[in-house]
N, C-alpha and C positions, 0 to 999 in steps of 0.2 A: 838676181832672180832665184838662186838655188839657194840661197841660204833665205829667201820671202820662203820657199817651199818646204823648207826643213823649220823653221819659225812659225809655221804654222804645223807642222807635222807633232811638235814635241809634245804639246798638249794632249793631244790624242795616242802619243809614245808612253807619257805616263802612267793616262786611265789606263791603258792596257796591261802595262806592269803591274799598276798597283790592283787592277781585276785579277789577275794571275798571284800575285800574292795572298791576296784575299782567300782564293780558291784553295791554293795547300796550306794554308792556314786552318780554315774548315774542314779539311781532307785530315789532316793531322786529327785538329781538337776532335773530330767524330770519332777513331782511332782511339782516342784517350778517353773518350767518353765509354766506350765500349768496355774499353779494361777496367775504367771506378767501375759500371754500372756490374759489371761482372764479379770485382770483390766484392761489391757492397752484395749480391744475390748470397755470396759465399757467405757474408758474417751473417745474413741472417739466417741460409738454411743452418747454420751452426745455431744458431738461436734455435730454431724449429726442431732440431733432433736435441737439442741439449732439456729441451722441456719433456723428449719422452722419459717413458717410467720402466723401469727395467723392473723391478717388483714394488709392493707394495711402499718403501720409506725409502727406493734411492731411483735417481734418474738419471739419466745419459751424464747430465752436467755434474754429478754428483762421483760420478764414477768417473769423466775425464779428471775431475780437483782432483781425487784420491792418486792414481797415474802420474800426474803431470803429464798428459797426452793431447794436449789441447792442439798441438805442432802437427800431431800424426794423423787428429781427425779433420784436421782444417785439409790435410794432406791428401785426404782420400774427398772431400767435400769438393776439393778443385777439379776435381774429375768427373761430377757431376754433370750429366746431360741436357745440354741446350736447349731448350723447347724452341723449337721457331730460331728465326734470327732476331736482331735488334729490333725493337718496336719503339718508334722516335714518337714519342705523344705529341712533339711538334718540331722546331726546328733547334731548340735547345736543349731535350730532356729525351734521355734515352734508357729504355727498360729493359734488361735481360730476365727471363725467366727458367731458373737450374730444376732439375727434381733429379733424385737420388734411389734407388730401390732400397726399402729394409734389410734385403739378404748382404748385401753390398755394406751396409754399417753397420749390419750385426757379424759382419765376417772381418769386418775393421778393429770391431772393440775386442771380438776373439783373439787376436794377431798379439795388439795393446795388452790384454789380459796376461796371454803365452811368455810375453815382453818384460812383463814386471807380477811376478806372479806371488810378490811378499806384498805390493801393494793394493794389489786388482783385490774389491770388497765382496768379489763375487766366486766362487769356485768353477774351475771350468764347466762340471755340469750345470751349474745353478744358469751359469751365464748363457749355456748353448738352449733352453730350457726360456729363460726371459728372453732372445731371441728370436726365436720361432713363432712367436706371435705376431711377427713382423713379414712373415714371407708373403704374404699378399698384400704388403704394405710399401709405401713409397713415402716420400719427406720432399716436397716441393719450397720453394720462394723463390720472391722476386727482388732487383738490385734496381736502382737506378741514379743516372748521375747528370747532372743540367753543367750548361755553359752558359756564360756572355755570350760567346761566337755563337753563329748560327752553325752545324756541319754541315758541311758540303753533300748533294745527293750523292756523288759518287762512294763519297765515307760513309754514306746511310746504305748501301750497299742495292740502290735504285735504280732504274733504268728512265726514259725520257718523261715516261708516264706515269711515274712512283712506284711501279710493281719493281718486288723481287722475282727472278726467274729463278726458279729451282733448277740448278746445273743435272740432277740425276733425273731430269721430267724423262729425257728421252731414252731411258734405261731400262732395261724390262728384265720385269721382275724375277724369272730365272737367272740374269745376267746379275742382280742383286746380291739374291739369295746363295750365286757361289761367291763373287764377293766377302760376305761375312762369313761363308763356309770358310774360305782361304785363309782370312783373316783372323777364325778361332785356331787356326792349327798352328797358324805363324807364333799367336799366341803362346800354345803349348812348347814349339819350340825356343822359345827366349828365356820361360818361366826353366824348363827342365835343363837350358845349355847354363841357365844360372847356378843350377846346383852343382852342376857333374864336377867339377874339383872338388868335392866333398867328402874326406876322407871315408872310409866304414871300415878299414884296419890299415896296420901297417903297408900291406900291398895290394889293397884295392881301392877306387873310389866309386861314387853313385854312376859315374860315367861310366866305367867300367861294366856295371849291372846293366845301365841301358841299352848298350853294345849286345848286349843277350835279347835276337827277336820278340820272346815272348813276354820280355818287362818293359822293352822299348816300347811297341805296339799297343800292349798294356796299356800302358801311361798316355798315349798320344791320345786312345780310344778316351780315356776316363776325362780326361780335358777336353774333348769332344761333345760328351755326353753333358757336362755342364751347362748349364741354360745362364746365357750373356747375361750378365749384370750392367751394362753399359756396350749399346749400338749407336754410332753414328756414323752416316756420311756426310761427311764435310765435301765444303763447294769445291778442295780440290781433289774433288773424284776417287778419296781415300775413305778405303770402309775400316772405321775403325771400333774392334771388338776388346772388351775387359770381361774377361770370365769370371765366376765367383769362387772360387777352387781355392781355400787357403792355405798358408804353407803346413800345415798341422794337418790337415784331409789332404794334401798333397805326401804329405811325411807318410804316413797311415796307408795311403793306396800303394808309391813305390816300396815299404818293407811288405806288403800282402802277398806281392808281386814278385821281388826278389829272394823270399826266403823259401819259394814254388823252384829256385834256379839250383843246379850245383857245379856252373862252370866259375863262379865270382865268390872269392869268400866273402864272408857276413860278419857283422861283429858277433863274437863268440854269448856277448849275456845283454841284460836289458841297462846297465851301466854304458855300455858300449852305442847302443842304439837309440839312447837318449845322447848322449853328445851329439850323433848325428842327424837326430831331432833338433836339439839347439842351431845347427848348422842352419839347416833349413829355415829356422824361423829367423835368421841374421842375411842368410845369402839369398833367399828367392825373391826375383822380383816380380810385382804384381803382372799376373799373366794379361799384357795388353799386348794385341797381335793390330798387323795394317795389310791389309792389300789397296793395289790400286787398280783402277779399273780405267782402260786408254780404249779409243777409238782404234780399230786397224785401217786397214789400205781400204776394203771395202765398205767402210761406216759403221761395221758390226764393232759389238763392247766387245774387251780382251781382258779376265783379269788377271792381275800381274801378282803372286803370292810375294810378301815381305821382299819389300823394294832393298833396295844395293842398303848395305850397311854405313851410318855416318861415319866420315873417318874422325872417330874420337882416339884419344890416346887411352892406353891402356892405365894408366893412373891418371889419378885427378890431376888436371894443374897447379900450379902454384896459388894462382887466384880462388882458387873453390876455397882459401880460409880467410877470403878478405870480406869486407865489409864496404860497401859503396853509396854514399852519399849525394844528394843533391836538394840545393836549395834555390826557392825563388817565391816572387811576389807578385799577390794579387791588388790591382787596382782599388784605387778610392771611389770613393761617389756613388755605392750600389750596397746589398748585403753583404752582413763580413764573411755569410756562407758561401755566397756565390764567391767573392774573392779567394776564399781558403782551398775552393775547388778550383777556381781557375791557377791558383798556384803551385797547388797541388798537382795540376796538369803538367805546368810547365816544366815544374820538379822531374814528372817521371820523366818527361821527355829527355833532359838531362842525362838521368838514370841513360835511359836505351843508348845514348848516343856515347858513354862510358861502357856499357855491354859490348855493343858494336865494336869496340877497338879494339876489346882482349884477344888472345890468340885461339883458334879449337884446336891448331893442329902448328907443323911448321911451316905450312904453305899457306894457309888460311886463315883469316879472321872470324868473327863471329859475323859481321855485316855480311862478307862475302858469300859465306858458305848460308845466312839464311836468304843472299837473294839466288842460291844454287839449289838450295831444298825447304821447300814450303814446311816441313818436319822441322828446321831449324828454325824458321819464322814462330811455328805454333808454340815452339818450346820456350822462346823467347816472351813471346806474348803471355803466354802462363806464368814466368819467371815474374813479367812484372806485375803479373795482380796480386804476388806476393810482398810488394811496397808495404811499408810501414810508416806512420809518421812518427817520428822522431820527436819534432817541437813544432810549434804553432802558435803566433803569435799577433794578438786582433789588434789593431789602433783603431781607435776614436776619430779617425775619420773613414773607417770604412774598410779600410787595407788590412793587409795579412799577412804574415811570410810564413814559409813553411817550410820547414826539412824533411824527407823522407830517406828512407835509407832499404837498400836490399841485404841479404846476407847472398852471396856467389854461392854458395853450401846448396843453396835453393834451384838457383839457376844450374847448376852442375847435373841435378839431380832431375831435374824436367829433361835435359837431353838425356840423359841416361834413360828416362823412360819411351824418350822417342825413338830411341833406335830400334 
């Protein structure tokens, strides 16, 4: 009798399996969708700034060739703000759309210029000068990337009825506005704790300066005063701010500042104060600050200034000089595009699952620590829309295979900016 009830059970044991299969299968491919549709917005807003005109006979793209900076504008392009979330045109094709503000890539190519200043075609006046016609300018595109699979709503990021809920509806706008207050200051202190081992003689450094109220303050005030080049709140209830402050108008505000002090000596000539110009333009990192904003006991918002620090090590890993590959294949019987992308899926998926194993720390993985801090998920997620295909390969009956490859140098470097 019990085995009539389990022989008739099995059939309906498997739909069920294989409906749950199904499901993170979609749940996955939406995910993966997400991150093409997300580089692909990336090459093209590089396309869209690469056609502006910096003067009359050269243009952005003209000026990345002369550089070879094409690595550090795609670099600053990744950070480019989300309009909206995913917009599924249907159940296979999913649309990201980035936009970028002017001051923001004309404070990039500044940086680039500062960087290679035998090859920049441009003079730093000439360049600050073509810039500025940009400050009420911004550089939009859109990405998108289709599957075979359908994604899952949950991966479309849906609720029963197809809406997205906005996680900050219930947030009021005071409760916001300190948010990204917090947020620019957390900013200014990661961009300034960057510098402060930076010699400026024998027995002082910038730290040492800042330690003096009136340059510390100074400084905190002047990265305050800066108007965000990039706001978002993300769904998980972190406001996150990128100021426009480059490390050259950074360099230029702390010597205004420090040479008003006479408890810190200074470098004695302008020999001295250019080295620790060049410092600056090697050691600061982009001033990107996060708070986060949590519910307390009573329902009231709470925000939280630059949450607990990742525990990264203090040197890079061993792995930040590897190189990480992965290959796989797209099915026959359809377009060899749709194949090259479903392969290309499968690849990165590979990829994450080679990330996941490495170590962050001695007690940690990478898997672990991004299901511990949603900052390590995002950074990860970023790391991979920096995939590259390696080889690609169409047959005549419709199939593909694909290599993609990460450099860890990439990945290293997305956490570093998360913290």
């Amino acid at each position: 009798m019990y085995q009539d009830v389990l022989m008739k059970l099995i059939p309906a044991i498997i739909l069920l399996l294989g409906a749950a299969g199904l499901a993170l299968a979609g749940e996955e491919t939406g995910r993966s969708q997400v991150r093409a549709a997300t580089a692909d917005a990336v090459e093209n807003l590089l396309d869209e700034v690469s056609r502006a005109s910096l003067t009359r006979n050269l243009t952005v793209d003209d000026f990345v060739r002369r550089t070879n900076s094409r690595d550090e504008l795609v670099k600053v392009l990744q950070r480019a703000q989300q309009i909206g979330g995913p917009r599924w045109i249907d159940d296979h094709t999913c649309q990201i759309e980035l936009q970028i503000s002017g001051p923001v890539v004309g404070a990039a190519l500044k940086r680039i210029a500062a960087a290679n200043p035998r090859h920049a075609p441009l003079a730093q006046g000439e360049l600050d000068r073509a810039v500025k016609q940009w400050d009420e300018r911004s550089f939009s595109a859109t990405g998108a990337a289709t599957s075979r699979l359908p994604a899952a709503a949950k991966a479309r990021g849906m609720d029963r009825i197809g809406q997205r809920r906005d996680p900050w509806q219930d947030v009021s706008q005071a409760a916001r506005d300190q948010a990204v207050a917090a947020a620019k200051a957390d900013a200014a202190r990661r961009s300034l704790s960057s510098v402060r081992p930076i010699s400026l003689t024998p027995r002082s450094t910038v730290g040492d300066a800042l330690e003096v109220k009136a340059v510390g303050e100074g400084m905190q005030s002047w990265f305050a005063s800066q108007a965000p080049a990039r706001v978002e709140l993300t769904d998980d209830m972190e406001a996150v701010v990128e100021l426009g402050g480059t490390p050259a108008e950074t360099f230029e505000t702390f010597r205004d500042l420090a040479v008003k002090q006479k408890e810190v000596a200074l470098p004695a000539d302008d020999r001295g104060w250019s080295k620790a110009k060049d410092e600056f333009e090697h050691r600061m990192v982009t001033p990107i600050g996060r708070a986060v904003v949590v519910i307390g006991g009573a329902g009231e918002h709470e925000v939280v200034a630059g949450p607990k620090p990742l525990a990264l090590p203090s040197r890079a890993p061993k792995w930040a000089d590897r190189r990480i590959e992965a290959s796989a294949s797209g099915g026959a019987g359809g377009s060899k595009l749709l194949a090259a992308r479903a392969a290309e899926s499968t690849a990165e998926q590979k990829l994450r699952r080679q990330i996941e194993e490495l170590e962050l720390n001695d007690k940690q993985t990478l898997a672990q620590a991004a299901k511990d801090d949603p900052r390590v998920e995002q950074a990860l997620r970023r790391a991979l829309t920096r995939t590259r295909i390696a080889k690609a390969d169409y047959h005549a009956n419709g199939s593909a295979d694909v290599v993609v490859y990460l450099d860890l140098a990439n990945l290293w470097q997305e956490l570093r900016d998360a913290e």
